[in-house]
N, C-alpha and C positions, 0 to 999 in steps of 0.2 A: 611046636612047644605050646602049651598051652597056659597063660600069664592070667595071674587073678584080676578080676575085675578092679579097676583103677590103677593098675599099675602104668607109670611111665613109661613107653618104646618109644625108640627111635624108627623110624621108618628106612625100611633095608633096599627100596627104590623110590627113584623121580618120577612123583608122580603130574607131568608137565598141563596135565590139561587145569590140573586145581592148584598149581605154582608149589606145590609141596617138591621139597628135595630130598635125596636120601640122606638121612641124619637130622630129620626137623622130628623134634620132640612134642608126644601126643600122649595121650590118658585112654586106655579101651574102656570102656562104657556100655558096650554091651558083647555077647556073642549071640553066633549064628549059626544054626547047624549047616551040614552041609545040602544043598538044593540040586537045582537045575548043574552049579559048579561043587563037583567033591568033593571040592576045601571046604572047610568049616571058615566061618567070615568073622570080623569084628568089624565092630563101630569106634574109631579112633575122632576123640575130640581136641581140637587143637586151639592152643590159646595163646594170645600176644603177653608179654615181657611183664602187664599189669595182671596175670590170671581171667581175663576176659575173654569168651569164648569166638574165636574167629570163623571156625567152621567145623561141620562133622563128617567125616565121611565114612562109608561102609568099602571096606577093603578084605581081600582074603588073608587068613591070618601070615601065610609066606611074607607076603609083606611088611610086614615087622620084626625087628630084632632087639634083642633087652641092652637096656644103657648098657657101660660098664667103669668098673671105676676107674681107668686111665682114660676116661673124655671128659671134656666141659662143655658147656652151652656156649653156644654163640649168638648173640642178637642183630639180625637185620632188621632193615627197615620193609615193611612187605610190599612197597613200592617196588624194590628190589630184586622181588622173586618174579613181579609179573612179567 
């Protein structure tokens, strides 16, 4: 699926090496064609509770999936996830 830049996804897996879980909420920020991997990639930015930028990471687009209206946010402490 292909989501306009800036848009809000959830992330559709645990990504355990960078403490992201499936369902933590990120902003795409850029895209990628596809390379050396077939999927075309984004750049997902992700931000604490204050809109502060915690971390970026470059993920293939499978890995994302679009909010929807019957979720809400949840906030951890990201002490939590490590």
């Amino acid at each position: 699926m292909k989501y306009e830049l800036y848009t809000r996804v959830a992330l559709a897996v645990d990504i355990a090496e960078h403490n992201f879980k499936k369902g933590d909420v990120a902003t795409i920020c850029e895209y990628f064609e596809p390379g050396k991997n077939p999927e075309p990639g984004v750049a997902l930015e992700f931000f604490n509770t204050l809109g502060e930028t915690v971390d970026v990471l470059f993920v293939p687009e499978s890995f994302v999936e679009p909010l929807a209206a019957d979720e809400i946010w949840h906030a951890c402490h990201l002490a939590e996830v490590a």
